[in-house]
Rosetta silent file (secondary structure, phi, psi, omega in degrees, C-alpha in Angstrom):
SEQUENCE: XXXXXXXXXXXXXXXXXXXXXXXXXXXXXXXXXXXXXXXXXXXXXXXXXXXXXXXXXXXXXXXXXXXXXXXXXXXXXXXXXXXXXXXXXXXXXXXXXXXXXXXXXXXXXXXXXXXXXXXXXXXXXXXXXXXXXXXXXXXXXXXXXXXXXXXXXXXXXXXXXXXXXXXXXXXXXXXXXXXXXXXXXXXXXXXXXXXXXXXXXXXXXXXXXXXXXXXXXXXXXXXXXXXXXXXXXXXXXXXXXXXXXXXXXXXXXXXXXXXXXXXXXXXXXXXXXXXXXX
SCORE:     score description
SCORE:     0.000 S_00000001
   1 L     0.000  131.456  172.279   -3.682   30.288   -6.666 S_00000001
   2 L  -120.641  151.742 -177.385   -4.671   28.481   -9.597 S_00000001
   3 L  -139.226 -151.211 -152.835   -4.863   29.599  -12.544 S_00000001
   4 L   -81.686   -9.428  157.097   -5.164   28.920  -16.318 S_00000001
   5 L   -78.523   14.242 -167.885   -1.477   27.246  -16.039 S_00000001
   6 L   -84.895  113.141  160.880   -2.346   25.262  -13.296 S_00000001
   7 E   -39.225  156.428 -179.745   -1.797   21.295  -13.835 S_00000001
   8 E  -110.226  169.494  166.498   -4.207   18.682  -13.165 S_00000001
   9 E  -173.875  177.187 -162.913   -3.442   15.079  -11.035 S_00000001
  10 E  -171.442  163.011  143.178   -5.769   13.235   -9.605 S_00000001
  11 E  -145.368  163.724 -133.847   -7.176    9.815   -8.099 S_00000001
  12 E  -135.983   94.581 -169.219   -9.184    7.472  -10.064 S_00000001
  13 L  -162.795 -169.690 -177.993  -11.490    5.090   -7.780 S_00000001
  14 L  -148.600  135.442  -73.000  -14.715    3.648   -6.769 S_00000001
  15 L   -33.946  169.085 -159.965  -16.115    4.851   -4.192 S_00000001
  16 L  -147.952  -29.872 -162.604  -13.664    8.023   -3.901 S_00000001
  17 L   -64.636  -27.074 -178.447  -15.601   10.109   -1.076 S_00000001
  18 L   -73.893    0.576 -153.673  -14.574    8.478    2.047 S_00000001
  19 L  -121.782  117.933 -173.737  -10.647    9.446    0.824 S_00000001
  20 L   -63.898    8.279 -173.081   -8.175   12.334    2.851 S_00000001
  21 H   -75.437  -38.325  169.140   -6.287   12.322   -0.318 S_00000001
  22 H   -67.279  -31.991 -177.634   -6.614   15.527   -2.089 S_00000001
  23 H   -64.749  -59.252 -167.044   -6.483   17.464    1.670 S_00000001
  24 H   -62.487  -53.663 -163.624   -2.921   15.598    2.085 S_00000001
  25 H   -74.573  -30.424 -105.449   -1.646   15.967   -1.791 S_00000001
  26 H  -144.902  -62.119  165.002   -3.120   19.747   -2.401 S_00000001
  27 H   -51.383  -20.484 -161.628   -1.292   20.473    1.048 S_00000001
  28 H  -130.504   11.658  172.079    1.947   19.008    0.454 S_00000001
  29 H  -109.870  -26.632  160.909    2.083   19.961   -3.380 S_00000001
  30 H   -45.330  -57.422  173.538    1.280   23.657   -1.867 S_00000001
  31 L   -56.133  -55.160 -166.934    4.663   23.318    0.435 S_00000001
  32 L   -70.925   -9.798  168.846    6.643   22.162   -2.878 S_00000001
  33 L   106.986   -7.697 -148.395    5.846   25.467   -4.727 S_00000001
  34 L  -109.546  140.503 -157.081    4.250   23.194   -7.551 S_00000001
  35 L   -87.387   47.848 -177.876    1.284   24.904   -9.815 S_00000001
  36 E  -127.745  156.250  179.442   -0.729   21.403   -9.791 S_00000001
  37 E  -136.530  145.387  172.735   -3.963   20.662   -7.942 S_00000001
  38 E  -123.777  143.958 -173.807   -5.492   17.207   -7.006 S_00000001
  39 E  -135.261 -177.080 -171.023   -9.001   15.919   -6.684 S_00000001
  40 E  -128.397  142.490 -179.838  -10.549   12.777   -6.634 S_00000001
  41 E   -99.732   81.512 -173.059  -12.678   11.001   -9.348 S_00000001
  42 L   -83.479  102.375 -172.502  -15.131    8.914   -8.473 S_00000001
  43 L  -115.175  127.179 -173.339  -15.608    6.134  -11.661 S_00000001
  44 L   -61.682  153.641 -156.296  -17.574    3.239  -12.160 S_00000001
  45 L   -77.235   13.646 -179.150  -15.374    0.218  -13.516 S_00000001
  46 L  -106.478  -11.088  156.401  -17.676    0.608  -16.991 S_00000001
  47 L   -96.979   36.071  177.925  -16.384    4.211  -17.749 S_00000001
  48 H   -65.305  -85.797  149.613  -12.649    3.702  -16.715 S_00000001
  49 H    46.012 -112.013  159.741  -12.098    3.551  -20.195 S_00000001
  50 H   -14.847  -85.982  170.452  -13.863    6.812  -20.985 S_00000001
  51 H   -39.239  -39.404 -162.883  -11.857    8.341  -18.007 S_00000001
  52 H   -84.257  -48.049 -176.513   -8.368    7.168  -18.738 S_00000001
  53 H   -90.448   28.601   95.639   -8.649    8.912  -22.186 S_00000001
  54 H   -36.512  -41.594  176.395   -9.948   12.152  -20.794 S_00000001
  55 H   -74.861  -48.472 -172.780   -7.058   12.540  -18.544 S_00000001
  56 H   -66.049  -63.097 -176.822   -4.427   11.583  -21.269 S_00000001
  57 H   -46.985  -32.942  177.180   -6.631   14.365  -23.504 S_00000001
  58 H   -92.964    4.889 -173.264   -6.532   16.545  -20.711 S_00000001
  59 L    50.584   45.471  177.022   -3.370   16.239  -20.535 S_00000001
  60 L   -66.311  133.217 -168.049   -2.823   15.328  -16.673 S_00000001
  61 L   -70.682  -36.241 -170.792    0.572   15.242  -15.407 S_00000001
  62 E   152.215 -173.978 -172.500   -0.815   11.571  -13.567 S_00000001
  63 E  -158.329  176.391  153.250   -2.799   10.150  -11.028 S_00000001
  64 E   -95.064  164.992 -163.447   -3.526    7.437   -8.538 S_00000001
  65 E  -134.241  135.207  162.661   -5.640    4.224   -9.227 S_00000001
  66 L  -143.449 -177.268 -143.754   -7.467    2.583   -6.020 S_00000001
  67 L   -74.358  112.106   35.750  -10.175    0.156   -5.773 S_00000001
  68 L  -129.177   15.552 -175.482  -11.208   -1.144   -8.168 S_00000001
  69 L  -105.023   56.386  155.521   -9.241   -0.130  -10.787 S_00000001
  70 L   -67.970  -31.039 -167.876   -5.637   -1.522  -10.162 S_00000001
  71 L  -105.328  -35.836  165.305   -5.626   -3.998  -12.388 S_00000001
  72 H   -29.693  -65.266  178.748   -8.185   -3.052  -14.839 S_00000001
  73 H   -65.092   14.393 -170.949   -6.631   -0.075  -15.628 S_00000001
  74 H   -67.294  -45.664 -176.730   -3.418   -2.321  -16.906 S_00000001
  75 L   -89.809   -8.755 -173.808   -4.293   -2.403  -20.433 S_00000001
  76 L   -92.988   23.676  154.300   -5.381    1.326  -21.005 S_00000001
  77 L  -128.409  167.297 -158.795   -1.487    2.286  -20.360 S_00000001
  78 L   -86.265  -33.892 -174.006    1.666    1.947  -22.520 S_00000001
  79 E  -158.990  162.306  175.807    4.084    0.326  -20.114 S_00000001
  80 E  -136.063  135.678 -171.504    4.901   -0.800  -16.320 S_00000001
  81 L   -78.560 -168.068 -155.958    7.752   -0.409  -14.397 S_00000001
  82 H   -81.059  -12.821  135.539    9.132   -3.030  -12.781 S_00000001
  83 H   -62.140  -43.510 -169.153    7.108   -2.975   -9.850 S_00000001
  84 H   -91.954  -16.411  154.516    4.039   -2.975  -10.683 S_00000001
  85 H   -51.695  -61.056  158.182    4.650   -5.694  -13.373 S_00000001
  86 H   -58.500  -35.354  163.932    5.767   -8.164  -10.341 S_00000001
  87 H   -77.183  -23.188 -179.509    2.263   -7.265   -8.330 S_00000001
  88 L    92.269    6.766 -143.632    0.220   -7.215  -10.858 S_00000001
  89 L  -146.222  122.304  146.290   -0.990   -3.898   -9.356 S_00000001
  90 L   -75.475  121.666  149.977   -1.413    0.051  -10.735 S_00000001
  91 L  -108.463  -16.331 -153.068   -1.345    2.445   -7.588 S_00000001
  92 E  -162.049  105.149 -178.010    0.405    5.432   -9.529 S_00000001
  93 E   -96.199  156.503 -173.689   -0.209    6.236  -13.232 S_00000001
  94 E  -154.763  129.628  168.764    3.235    9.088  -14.536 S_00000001
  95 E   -92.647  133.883 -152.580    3.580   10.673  -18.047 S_00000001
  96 L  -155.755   68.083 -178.899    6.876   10.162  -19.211 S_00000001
  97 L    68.259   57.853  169.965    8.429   11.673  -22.454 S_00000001
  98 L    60.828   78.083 -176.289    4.930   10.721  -24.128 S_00000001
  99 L  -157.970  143.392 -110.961    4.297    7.747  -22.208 S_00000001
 100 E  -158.112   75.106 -161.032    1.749    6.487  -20.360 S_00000001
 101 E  -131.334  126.874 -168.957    3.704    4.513  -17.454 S_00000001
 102 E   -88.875  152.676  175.040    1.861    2.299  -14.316 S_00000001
 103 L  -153.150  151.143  175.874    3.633    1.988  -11.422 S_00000001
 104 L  -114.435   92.846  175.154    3.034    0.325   -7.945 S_00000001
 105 H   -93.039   38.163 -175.548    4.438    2.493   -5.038 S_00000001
 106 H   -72.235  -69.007  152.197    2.337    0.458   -2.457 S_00000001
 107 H   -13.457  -83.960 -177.816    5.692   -2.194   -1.789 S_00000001
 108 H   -43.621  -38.115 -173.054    7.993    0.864   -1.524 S_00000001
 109 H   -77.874  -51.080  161.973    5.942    2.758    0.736 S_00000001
 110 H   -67.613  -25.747  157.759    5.306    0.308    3.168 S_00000001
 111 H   -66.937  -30.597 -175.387    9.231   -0.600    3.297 S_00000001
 112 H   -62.427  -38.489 -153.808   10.034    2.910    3.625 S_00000001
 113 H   -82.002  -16.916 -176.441    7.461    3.399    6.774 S_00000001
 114 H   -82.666  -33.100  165.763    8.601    0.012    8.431 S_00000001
 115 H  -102.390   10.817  141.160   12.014    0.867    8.394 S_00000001
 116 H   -36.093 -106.497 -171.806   11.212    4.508    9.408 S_00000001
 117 H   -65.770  -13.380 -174.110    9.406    3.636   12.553 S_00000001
 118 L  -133.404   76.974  177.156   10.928    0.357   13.755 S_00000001
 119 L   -21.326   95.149  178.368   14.788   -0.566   13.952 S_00000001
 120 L  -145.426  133.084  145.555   14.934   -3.850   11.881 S_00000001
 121 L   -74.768  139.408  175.662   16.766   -6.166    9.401 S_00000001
 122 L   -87.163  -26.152  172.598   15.240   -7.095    6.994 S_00000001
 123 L   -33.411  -32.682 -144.371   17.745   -9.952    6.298 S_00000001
 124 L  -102.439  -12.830 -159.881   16.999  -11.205    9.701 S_00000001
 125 L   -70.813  104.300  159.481   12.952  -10.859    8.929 S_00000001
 126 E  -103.700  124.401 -172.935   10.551  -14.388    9.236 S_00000001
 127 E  -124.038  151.423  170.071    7.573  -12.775    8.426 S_00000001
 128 E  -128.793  140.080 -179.845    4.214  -14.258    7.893 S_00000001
 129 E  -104.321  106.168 -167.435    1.631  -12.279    5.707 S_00000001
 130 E  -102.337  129.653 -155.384   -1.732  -12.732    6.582 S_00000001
 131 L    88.282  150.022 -176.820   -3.813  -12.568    3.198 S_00000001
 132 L  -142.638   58.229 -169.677   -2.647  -13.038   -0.097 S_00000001
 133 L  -105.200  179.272 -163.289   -5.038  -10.061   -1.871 S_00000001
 134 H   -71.103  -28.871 -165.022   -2.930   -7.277   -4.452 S_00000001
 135 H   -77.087  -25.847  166.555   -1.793   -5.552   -0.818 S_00000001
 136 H   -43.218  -54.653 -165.566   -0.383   -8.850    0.354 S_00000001
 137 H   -91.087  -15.337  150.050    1.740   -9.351   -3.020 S_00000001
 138 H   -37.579  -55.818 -165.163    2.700   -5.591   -2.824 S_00000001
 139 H   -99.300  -39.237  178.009    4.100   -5.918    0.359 S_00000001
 140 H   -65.895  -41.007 -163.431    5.123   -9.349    0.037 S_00000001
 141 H   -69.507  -39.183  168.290    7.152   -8.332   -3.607 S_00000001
 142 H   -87.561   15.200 -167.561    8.992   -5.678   -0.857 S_00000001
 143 H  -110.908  -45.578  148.422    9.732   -7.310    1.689 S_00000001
 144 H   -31.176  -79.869 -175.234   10.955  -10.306   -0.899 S_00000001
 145 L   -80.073   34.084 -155.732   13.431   -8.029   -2.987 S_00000001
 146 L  -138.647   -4.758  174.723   14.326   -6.463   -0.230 S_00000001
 147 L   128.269  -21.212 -136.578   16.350   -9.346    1.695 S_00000001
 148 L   -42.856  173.772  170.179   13.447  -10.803    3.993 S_00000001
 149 L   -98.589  -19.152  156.688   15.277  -14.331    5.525 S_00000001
 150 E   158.377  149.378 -163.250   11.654  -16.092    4.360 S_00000001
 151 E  -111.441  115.758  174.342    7.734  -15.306    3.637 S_00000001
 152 E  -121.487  129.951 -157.999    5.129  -17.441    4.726 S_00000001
 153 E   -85.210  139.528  179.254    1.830  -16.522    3.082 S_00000001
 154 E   -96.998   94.501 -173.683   -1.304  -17.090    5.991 S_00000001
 155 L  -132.770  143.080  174.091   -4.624  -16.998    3.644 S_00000001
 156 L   -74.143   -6.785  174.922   -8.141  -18.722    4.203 S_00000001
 157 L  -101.494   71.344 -172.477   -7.694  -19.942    0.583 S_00000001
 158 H   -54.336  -25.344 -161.058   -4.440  -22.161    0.491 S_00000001
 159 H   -72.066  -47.195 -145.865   -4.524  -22.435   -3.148 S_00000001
 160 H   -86.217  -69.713 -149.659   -4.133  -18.392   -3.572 S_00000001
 161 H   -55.183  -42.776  179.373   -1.859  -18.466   -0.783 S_00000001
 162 H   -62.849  -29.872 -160.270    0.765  -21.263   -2.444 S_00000001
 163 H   -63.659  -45.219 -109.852    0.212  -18.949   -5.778 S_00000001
 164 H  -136.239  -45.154 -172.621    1.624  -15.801   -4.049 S_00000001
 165 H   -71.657  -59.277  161.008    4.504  -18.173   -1.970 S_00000001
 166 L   -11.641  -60.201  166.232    5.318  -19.005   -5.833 S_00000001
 167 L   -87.557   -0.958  175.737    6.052  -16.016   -6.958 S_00000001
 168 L  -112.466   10.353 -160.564    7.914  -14.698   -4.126 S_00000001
 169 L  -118.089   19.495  173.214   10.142  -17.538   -3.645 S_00000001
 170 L   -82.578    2.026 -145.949   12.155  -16.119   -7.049 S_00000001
 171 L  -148.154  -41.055  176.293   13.718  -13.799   -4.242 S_00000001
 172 L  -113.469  175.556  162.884   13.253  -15.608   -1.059 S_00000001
 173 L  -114.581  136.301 -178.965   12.478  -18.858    0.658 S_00000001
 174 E  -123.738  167.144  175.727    8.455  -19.331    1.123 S_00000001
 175 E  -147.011 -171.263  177.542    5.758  -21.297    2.191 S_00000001
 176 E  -167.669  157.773 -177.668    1.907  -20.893    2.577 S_00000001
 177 E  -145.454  170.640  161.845   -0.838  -22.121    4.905 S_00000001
 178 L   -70.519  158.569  152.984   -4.628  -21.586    6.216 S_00000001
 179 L   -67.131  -44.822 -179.588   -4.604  -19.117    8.001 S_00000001
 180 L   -60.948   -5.222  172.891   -6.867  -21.003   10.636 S_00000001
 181 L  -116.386   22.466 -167.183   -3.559  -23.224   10.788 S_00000001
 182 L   -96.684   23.857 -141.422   -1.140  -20.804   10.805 S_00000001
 183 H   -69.433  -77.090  166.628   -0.820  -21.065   14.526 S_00000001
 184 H   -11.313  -64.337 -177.597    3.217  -22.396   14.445 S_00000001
 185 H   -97.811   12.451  158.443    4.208  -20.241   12.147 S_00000001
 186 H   -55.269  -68.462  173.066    2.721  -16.981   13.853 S_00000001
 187 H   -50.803  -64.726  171.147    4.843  -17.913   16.637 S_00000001
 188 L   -46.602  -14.161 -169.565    8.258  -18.650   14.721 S_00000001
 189 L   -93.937  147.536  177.928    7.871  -15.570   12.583 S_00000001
 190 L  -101.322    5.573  172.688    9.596  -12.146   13.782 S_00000001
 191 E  -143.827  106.309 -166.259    7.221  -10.014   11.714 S_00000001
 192 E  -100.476  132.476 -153.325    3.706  -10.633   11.630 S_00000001
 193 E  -141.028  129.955  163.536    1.576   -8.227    8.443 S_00000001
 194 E  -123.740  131.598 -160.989   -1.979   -8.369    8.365 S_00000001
 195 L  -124.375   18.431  168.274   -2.383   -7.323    4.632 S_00000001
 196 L  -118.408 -169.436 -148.221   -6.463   -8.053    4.650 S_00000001
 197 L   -96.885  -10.049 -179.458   -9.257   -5.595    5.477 S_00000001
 198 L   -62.821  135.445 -179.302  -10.211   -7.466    9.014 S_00000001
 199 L   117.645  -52.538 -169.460  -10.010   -4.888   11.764 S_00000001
 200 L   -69.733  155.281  173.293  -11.520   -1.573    9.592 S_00000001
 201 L   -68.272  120.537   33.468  -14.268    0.349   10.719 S_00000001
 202 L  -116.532   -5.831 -179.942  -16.744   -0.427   11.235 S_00000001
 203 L   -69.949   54.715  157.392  -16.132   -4.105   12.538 S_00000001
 204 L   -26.726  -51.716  168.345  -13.565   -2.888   14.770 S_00000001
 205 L   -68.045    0.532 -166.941  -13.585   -5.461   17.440 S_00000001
 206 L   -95.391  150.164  152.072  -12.053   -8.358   14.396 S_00000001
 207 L  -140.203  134.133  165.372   -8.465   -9.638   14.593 S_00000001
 208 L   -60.570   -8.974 -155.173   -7.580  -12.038   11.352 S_00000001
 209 L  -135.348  175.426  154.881   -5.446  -13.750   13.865 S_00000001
 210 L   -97.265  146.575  172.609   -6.225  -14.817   18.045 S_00000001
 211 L   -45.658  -24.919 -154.074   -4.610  -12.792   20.193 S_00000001
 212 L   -87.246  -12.807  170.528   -2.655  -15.668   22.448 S_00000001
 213 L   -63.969  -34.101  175.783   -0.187  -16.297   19.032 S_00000001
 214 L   -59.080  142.305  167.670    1.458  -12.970   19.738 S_00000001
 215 L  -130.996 -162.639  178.114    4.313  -12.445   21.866 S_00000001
 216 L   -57.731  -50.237 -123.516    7.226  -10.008   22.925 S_00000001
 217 L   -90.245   -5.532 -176.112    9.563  -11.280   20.393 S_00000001
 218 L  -117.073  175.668 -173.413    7.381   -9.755   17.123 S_00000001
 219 E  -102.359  173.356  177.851    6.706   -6.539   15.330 S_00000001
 220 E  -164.205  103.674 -172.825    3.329   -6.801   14.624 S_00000001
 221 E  -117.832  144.543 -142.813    2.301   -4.509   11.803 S_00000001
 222 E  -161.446  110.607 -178.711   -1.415   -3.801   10.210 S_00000001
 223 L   -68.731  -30.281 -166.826   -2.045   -2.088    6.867 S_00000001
 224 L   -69.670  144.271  178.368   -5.462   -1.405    7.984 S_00000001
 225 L  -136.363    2.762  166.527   -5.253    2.567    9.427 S_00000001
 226 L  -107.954   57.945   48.660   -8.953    3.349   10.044 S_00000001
 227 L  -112.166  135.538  167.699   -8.760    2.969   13.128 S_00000001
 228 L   -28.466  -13.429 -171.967   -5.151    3.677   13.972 S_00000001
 229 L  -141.706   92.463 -174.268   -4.854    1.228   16.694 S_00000001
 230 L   -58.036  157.155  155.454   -6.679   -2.162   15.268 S_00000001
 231 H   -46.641  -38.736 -174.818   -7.804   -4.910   17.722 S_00000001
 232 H   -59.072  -54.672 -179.879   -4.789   -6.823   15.669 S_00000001
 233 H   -93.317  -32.604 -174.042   -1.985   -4.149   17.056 S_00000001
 234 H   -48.597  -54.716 -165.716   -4.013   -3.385   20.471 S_00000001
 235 H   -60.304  -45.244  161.312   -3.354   -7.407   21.129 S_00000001
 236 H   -65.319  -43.093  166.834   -0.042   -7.288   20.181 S_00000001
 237 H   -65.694  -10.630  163.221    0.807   -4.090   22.263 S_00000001
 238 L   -80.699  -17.716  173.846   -0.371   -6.226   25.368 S_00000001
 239 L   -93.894   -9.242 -179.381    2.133   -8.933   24.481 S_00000001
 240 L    88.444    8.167 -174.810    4.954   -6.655   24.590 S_00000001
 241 L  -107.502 -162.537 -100.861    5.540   -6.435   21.048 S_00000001
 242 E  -175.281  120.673 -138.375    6.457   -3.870   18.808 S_00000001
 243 E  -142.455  135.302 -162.911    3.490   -2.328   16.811 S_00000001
 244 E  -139.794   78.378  178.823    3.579   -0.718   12.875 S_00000001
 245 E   -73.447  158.892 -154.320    0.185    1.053   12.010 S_00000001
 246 H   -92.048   -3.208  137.851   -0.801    1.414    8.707 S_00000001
 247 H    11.659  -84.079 -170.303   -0.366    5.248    8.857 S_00000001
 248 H   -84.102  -33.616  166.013    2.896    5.425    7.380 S_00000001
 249 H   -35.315  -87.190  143.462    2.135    2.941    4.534 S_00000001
 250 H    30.134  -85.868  173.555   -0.048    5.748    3.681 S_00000001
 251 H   -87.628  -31.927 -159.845    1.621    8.634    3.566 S_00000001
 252 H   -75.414  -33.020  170.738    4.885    7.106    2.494 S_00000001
 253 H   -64.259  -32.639  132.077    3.167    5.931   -0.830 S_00000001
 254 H   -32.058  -73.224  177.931    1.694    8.982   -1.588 S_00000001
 255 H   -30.604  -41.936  168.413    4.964   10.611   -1.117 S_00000001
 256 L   -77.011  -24.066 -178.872    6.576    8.503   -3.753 S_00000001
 257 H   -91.711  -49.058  170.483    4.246    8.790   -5.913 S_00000001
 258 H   -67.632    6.310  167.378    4.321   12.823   -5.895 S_00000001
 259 H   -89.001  -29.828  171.225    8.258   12.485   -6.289 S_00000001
 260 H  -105.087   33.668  133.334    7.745   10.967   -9.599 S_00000001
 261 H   -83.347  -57.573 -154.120    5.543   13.188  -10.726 S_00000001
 262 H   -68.971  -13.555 -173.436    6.929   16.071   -9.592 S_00000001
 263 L    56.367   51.392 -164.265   11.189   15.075   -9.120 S_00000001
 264 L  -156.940  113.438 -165.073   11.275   16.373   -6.133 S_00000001
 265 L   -80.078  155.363 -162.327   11.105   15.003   -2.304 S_00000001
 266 L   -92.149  146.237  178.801    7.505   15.224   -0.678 S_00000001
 267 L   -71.955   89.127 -173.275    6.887   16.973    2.813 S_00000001
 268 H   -90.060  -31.992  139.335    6.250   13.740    4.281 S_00000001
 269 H     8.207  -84.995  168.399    5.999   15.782    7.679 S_00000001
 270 H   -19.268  -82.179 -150.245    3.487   17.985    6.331 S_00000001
 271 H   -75.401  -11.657  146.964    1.598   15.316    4.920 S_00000001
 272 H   -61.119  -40.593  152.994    1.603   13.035    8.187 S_00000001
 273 H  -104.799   25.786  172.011   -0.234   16.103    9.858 S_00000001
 274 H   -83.175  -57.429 -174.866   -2.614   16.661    7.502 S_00000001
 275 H   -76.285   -0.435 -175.552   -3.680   12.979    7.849 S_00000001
 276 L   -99.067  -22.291 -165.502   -3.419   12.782   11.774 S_00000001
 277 L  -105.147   -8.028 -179.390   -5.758   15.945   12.172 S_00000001
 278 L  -107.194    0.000    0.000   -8.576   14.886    9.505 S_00000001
């Protein structure tokens, strides 16, 4: 029931309408007992501004930040943990003993759901990351602090792509390539990430990669989750390999993000059939 003690949260985005997020959070803050409700904002990047101090005014427990305001929203907060400082990335703003504090649970969420669903070291992990966009250095910063054995960034841009093998090589050993020339190290790698947008609906029929680089021997994992089963993983599940939908990235980042508002763990259950049934 809400009432007039009922907290606000939120997300913060551009377009906002296409997004299952308030059905998933409103459901799974409903399981935790907690007297907060979340909706989605949709704000153009010239009133972020405007918006950021209405929520701080309005006193909002936090929120989430999507596209396009990850980065934007950087200077209209007080401080960033230590994630979101290494991506470069806001996904999760949290008030914190009068504080204002950005956070990136993108990294986290996607390590939690990979080692979830697939029985892996990460120690033992040659992964190549195709794109070197904010989800690429997200995923790339966790996979990096997290042991990988070495990161090779795949990008149609080499220059971006050396930028991103730069900054991850504080933690790992890296390289970077075209993508269109990433053929070698497709093969050699034991975890293949497609961290760009090729593959969503509605171009459906796209793989960032050709199918005939895949084999048995790789996981083959795909951030993209509209549609659940990409051209990208479809190709790979025909190769025999071991397939990581972008699902659990998803949920698990959400999840993390309502444990630090709320200090509490999230019905990631729950909140997995909320997002499989809408």
């Amino acid at each position: 029931m809400i009432t007039s003690q009922t907290g606000s949260l939120g997300l913060l985005g551009h377009p906002v309408g296409h997004s299952k997020s308030p059905e998933m959070m409103n459901a799974a803050l409903k399981a935790m007992e907690m007297p907060y409700i979340y909706l989605a904002y949709d704000v153009s990047p010239d009133e972020l501004k405007q918006a950021v101090e209405g929520m701080k005014a309005l006193k909002f427990r936090g929120w989430n930040v999507t596209i396009p305001h990850k980065v934007a929203i950087i200077p209209h907060l007080d401080e960033l943990d230590d994630s979101a400082r290494e991506i470069g990335a806001v996904n999760t703003v949290v008030y914190h003993q009068g504080r204002w504090i950005g956070h990136n649970t993108d990294g986290a969420g996607y390590l939690r759901s990979l080692t979830e669903e697939i029985d892996i070291r990460l120690s033992e992990q040659r992964v190549v990351l195709l794109g070197a966009g904010g989800a690429a250095r997200a995923v790339g910063y966790a996979l990096a602090t997290a042991g990988a054995e070495k990161i090779t960034i795949a990008n149609r841009t080499v220059e971006k792509a050396e930028q991103l093998a730069e900054h991850l090589s504080r933690w790992t050993r890296t390289a970077a390539v075209s993508i269109t020339d990433s053929k070698t190290a497709v093969e050699e790698a034991t975890l293949v990430v497609n961290t760009t947008s090729v593959g969503m609906y509605p171009c459906t029929e796209e793989s960032p990669i050709p199918a005939d680089w895949l084999h048995e021997g790789h996981i083959v994992s795909d951030l993209v989750y509209r549609p659940r089963q990409t051209a990208f993983l479809i190709a790979g599940q025909e190769k025999g390999a071991q397939i990581h939908t972008g699902l659990g990235m998803l949920i698990h980042q959400a999840a993390i993000a309502l444990e630090l508002w709320m200090g509490k763990p999230a019905p990631i259950p729950l909140m997995k059939q909320v997002l499989e049934i809408s």
